[in-house]
Phi, psi and omega in degrees: 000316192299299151028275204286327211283306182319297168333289184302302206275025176271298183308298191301320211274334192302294164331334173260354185308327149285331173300311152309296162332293174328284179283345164307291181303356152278322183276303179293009163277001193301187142254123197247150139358137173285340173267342179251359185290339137328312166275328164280342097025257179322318171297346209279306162339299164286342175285320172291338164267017171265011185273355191250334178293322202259304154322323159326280175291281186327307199278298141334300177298297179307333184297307190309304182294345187277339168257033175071062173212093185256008153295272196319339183273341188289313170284319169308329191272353185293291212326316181284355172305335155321295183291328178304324193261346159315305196293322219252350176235068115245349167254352157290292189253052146318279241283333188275011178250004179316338185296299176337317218233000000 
């Protein structure tokens, strides 16, 4: 069950997911700071990969499960949640990576 429930809410975001980009990639043509520019870098990134994370875990997680392995599709459909908590801590503490760049 859990499987399905991932699927859908995975499926949705993927469907709002252009929409986001879009304006996401308009706020990163802004010009930023020198201290956010590293952190604005790194966001643009985790944003633009996550339709492969996601695509990823889905495909993955039905293989797995379809070959009898009901562990493992469960920690597979976890994956794009990396990203979610990647963008929410690089947009938190952006301002600290400035050393990086």
């Amino acid at each position: 069950m859990y499987i399905v429930v991932f699927t859908f809410l995975y499926g949705v975001t993927l469907l709002a997911w252009p929409l986001v980009a879009f304006a996401m990639g308009m706020s990163f043509a802004a010009p930023t700071s020198p201290e956010f520019q590293v952190a604005s870098d790194l966001l643009f990134k985790i944003l633009m990969s996550y339709p492969i994370s996601v695509i990823g875990a889905i495909i993955g997680g039905w293989a797995s499960y379809r070959s009898e392995r009901y562990i493992f599709p469960y920690w597979m459909m976890q994956l794009p949640l990396l990203w979610i908590i990647a963008f929410f801590t690089v947009d938190r503490f952006g301002k600290y990576l400035h050393f990086l760049g």
